[in-house]
VEXVEXSE-728988 format. One record per residue (C-alpha): residue number from 1; x, y, z. Coordinates in steps of 0.5 Angstrom, whole numbers. Each point is the difference from the previous one (the first is absolute). Layout:
<nodes>
{NUM {X Y Z}};
...
</nodes>
This chain:
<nodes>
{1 {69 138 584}};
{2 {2 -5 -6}};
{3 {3 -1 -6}};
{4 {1 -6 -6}};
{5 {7 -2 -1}};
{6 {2 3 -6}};
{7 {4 -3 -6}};
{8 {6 -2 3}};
{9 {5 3 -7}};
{10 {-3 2 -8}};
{11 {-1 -3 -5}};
{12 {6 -1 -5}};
{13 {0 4 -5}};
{14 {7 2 -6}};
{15 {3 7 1}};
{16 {-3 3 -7}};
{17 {8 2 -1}};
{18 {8 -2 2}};
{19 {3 2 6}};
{20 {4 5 -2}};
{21 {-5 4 -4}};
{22 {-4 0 7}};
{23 {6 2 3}};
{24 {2 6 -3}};
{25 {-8 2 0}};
{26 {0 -1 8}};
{27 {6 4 1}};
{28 {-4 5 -4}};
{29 {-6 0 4}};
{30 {3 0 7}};
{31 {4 7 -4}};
{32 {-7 3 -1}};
{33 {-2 -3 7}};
{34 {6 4 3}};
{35 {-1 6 -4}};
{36 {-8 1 2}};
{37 {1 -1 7}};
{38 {6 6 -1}};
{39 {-4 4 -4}};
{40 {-5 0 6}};
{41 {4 1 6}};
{42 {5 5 -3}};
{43 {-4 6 2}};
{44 {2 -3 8}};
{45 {7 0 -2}};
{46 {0 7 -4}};
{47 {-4 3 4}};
{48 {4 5 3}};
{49 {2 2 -7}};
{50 {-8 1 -4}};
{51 {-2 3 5}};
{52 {4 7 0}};
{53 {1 -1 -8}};
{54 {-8 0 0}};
{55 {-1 4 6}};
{56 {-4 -5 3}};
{57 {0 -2 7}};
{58 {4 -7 2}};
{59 {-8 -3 2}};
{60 {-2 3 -7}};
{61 {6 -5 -4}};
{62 {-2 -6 5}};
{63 {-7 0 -3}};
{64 {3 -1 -6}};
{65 {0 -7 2}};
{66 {-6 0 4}};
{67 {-4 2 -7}};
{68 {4 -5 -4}};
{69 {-2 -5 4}};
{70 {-7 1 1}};
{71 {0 0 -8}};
{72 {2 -7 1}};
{73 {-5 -2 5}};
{74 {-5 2 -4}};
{75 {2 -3 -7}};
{76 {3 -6 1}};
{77 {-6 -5 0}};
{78 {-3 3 -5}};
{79 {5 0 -5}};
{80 {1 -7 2}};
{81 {-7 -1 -2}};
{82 {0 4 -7}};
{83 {6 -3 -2}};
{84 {0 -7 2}};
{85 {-1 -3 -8}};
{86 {6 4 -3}};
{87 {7 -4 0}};
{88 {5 3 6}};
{89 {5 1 -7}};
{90 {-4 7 -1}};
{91 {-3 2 7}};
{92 {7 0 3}};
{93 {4 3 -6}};
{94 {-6 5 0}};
{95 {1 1 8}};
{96 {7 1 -1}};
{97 {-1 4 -6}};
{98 {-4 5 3}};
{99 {4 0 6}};
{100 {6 3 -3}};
{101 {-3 6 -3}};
{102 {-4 2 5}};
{103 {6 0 4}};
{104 {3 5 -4}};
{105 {-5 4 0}};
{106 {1 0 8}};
{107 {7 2 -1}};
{108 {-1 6 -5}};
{109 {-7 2 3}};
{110 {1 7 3}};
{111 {-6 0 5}};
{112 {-2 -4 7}};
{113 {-7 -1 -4}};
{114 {3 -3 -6}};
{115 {6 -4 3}};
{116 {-7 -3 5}};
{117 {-4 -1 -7}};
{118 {7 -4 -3}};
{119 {0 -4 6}};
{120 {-7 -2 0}};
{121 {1 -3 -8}};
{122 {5 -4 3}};
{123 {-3 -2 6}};
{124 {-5 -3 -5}};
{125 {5 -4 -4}};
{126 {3 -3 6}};
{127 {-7 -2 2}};
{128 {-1 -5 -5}};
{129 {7 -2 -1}};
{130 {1 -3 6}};
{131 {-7 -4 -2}};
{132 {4 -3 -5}};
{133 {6 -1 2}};
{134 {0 -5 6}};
{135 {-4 -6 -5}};
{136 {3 2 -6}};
{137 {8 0 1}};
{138 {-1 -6 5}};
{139 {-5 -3 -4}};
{140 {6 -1 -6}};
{141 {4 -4 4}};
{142 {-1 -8 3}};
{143 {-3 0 6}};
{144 {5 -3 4}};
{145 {4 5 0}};
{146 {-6 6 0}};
{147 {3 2 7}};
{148 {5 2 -2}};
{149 {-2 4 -5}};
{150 {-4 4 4}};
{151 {5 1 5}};
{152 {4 3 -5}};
{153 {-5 4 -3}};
{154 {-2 3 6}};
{155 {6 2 1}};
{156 {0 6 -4}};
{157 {-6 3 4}};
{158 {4 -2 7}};
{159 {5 3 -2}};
{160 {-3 7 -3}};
{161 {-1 3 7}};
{162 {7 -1 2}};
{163 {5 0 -6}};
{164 {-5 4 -5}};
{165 {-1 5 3}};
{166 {6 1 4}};
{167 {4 0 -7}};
{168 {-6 5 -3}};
{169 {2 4 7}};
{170 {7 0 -2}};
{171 {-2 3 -7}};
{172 {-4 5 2}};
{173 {5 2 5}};
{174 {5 0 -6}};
{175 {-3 4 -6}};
{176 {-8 0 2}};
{177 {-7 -3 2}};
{178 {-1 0 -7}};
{179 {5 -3 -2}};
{180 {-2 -7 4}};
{181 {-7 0 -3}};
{182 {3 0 -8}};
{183 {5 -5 2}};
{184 {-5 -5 2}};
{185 {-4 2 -5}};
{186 {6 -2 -5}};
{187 {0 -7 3}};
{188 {-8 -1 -1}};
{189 {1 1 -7}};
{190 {5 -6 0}};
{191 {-5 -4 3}};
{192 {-6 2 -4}};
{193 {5 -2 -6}};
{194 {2 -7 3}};
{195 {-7 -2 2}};
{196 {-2 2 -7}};
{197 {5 -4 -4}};
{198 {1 -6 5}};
{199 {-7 -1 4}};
{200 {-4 -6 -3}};
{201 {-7 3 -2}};
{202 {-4 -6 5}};
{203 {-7 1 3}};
{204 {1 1 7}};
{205 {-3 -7 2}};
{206 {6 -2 -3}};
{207 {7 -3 3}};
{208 {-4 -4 6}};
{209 {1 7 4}};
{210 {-7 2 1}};
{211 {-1 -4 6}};
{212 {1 -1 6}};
{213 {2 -7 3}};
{214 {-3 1 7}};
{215 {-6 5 -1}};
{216 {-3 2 7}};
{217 {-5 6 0}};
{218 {2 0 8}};
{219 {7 2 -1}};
{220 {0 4 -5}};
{221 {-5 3 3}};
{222 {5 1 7}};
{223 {5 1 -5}};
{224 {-3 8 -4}};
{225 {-1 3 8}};
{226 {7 -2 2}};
{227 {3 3 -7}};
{228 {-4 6 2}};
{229 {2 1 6}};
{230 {7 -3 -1}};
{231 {1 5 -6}};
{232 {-3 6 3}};
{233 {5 0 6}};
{234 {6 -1 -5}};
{235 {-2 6 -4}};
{236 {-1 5 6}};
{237 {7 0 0}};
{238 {3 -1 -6}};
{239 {-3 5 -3}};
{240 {3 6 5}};
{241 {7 -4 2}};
{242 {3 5 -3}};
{243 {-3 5 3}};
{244 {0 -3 7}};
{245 {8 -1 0}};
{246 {2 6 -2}};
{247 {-5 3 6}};
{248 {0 -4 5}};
{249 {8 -5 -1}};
{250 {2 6 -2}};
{251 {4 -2 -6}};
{252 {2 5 -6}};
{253 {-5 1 -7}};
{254 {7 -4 -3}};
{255 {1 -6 5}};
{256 {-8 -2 -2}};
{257 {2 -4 -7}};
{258 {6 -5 4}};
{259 {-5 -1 6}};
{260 {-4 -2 -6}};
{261 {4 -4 -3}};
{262 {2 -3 7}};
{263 {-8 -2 0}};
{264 {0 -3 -6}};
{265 {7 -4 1}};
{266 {-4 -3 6}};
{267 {-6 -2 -5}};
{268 {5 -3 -4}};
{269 {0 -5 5}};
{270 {-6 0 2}};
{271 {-1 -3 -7}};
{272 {4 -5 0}};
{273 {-2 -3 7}};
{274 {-8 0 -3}};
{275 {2 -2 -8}};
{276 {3 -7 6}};
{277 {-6 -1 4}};
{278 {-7 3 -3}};
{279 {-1 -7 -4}};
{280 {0 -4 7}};
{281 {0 3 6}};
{282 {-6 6 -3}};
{283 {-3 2 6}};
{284 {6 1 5}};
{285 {3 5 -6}};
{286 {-6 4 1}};
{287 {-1 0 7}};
{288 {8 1 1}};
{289 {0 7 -5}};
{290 {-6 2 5}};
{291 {3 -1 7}};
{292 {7 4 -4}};
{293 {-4 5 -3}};
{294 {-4 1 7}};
{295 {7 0 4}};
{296 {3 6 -6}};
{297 {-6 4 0}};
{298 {0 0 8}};
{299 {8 1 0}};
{300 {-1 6 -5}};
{301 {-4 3 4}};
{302 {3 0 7}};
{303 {7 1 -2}};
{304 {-1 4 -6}};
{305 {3 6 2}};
{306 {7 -5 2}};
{307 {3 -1 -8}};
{308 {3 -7 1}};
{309 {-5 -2 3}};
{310 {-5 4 -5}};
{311 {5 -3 -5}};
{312 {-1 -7 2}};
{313 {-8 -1 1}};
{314 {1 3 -7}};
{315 {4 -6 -3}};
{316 {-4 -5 4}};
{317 {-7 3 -4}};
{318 {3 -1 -6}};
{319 {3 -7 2}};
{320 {-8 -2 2}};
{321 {-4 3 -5}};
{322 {4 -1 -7}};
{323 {-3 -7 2}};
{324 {-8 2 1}};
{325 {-2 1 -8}};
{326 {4 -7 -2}};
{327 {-4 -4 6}};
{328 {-7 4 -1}};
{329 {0 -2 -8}};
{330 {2 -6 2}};
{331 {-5 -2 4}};
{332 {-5 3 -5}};
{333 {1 -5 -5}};
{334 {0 -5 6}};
{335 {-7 1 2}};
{336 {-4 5 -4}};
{337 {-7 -4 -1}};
{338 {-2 3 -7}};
{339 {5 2 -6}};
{340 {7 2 2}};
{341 {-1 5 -4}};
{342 {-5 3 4}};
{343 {3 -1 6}};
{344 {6 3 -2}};
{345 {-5 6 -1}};
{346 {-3 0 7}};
{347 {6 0 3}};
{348 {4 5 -4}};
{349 {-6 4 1}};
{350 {1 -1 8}};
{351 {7 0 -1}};
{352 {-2 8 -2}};
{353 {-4 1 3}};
{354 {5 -1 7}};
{355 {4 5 -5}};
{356 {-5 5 1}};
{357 {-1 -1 6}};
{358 {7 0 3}};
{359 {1 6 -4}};
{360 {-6 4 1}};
{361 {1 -1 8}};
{362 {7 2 0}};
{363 {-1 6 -3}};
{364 {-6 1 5}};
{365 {5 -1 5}};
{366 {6 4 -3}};
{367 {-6 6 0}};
{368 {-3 0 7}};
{369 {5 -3 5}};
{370 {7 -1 -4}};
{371 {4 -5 -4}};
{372 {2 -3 7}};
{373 {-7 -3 2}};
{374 {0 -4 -8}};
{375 {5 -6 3}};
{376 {-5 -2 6}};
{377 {-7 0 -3}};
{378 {4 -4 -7}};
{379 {2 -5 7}};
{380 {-7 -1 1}};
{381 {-3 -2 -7}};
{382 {5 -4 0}};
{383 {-1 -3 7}};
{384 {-7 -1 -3}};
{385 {2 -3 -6}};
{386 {4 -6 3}};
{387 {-6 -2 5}};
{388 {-4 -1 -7}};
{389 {6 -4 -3}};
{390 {0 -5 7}};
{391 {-8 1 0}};
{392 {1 -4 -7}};
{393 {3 -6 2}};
{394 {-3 0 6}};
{395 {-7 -1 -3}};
{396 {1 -4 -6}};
{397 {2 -6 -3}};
{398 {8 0 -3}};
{399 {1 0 -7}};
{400 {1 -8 0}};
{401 {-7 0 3}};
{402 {3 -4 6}};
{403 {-3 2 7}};
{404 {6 3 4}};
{405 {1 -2 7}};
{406 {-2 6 4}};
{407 {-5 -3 5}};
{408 {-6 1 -5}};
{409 {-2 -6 -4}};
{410 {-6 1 -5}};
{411 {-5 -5 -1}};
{412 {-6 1 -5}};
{413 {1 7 0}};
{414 {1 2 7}};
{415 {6 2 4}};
{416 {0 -5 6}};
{417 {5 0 5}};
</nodes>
């Protein structure tokens, strides 16, 4: 297997406005980037409140995730493509736009049926917005501090599982489901105001961020079939805690919105240590928040039934996996071999896709043998995922094409010991 030493840093290029202005636009951004990703997982974190009021089984609300996601596989490559002239100051105001008026219409629908066709609409926007976002908010900034910038960026959608829906929990405990919905469609229409009146109207190759310093087919390649693996691990069990916590720890429909939030304290955390290390130690980042993941899912799944040790596999997964959607962009935008706008396309499609996945299994699992078995096969999916992450490494050059000293030294395009 071989590999060309890639370019070592982009060309330098003039931020096409000041870093204040780029600043208050990137807080923006990760704000619509945390609000997309809650408006996805809330049915997870209502699900024992939809599914009376819309009489519908747990299973059945689960799989408003499931279609939300697929919506979001299938889409988002080619809206990449359709869309890949058109200035980022349009597609993301439009995505945000149409996002908070089809999130209103999921608060006020009055059937499951209306309430799935809502959802898909907005699958759709966050579909291309995810696209768009990644290049072109870092690609307003100098390079030598786009790092940053994209660890801060994504920690709106880090923390949208563990803080943005155990805050949406709260509300729905405290008034009702819909409630949570026409907040978040509330904070949207601010976004989609922002981007309209600060965003510069650019091409998408514009701002040096269309590129990936290091483009390897190979590693984005190993990169998309651990994405999938990792993240259908993940969802298993995010879509139903809830459910697994009151049915197998035994706590209170009551006591869900602090064990949430005691989840999402742990991501906070977790935020923080990744936004420290995801620029020099990248690989370790992402094989550690496997092997914590893994140790949580396991944990979860043996001692469930104990409520301490339920609570504590809790914060750990929170910990582990607010680090995985920061770290998986990053390395996007290290690697991907063509535009990233492109890879930022297939990989959100990939990431969706485990989504549905994940979902989709639990809810299989929930049907036929129990809620009890969802942490265990999310544990193997996980464990899958890390043997590709090592597998990565292993089989291809580091990014500063330096051969590593494993025992292997390749020669003309072998490896030989």
């Amino acid at each position: 297997m071989t590999e060309t030493a890639p370019p070592s840093t982009p060309p330098a290029v003039v931020p096409p406005v000041d870093e204040r202005r780029a600043t208050v636009i990137l807080l923006a951004m990760a704000l619509s980037t945390f609000l997309f990703v809650t408006v996805e997982s809330l049915p997870s974190g209502l699900l024992t409140l939809m599914a009376p009021d819309l009489d519908r089984s747990t299973s059945q609300i689960g799989l408003l995730v499931t279609g939300y996601a697929l919506v979001v596989l299938v889409t988002s490559v080619p809206l990449s493509h359709w869309t890949r002239h058109v200035a980022r100051r349009w597609v993301l105001s439009a995505c945000a736009g149409l996002a908070a008026l089809s999130t209103l219409w999921a608060a006020v629908a009055p059937s499951y049926e209306q309430l799935l066709a809502a959802r898909l609409v907005t699958a759709a926007a966050q579909a291309l917005f995810w696209v768009a976002v990644v290049p072109a908010t870092t690609g307003l900034f100098r390079p030598l501090v786009r790092g940053k910038v994209m660890a801060r960026l994504a920690i709106g959608n880090s923390l949208a599982p563990v803080l943005g829906v155990p805050a949406g929990t709260w509300l729905g405990e405290h008034s009702s489901w819909r409630w949570t919905f026409a907040a978040v469609a509330g904070l949207s229409l601010v976004v989609t105001l922002v981007v309209l009146v600060l965003f510069p109207t650019i091409p998408p190759s514009a701002g040096g961020a269309s590129h990936a310093p290091h483009p390897s087919p190979s590693r984005f390649g190993f990169q998309m079939v651990a994405t999938v693996l990792l993240v259908t691990g993940a969802f298993g069990v995010i879509t139903f805690v809830t459910q697994y916590l009151v049915e197998v720890a035994g706590f209170s429909q009551e006591a869900l919105p602090r064990l949430l939030l005691l989840q999402g304290a742990a991501g906070v955390l977790g935020v923080i240590v990744v936004g420290r290390f995801i620029d020099s130690h990248p690989v370790e980042v992402l094989v550690g928040a496997m092997s914590l993941l893994v140790v949580a899912l396991l944990g979860l799944w043996a001692f469930g039934d104990r409520p301490v040790a339920a609570v504590l596999a809790l914060a750990l997964f929170g910990f582990a996996f607010s680090t995985v959607p920061p770290t998986l962009s990053h390395r996007v935008m290290l690697v991907s071999p063509r535009s990233t706008n492109l890879g930022m396309g297939v990989s959100s499609s990939l990431f969706n896709l485990g989504i549905a996945a994940g979902s989709g299994l639990g809810a299989v699992l929930v049907a036929v043998v129990g809620v009890r078995a969802v942490p265990l096969v999310s544990a193997g999916a996980m464990l899958l995922a890390l043997l590709v992450a090592v597998a990565e490494e292993r089989f291809n050059l580091p990014l500063e094409g330096k051969p590593r000293r494993t025992g292997l030294t390749r020669r003309r395009g072998t490896m030989e010991p």
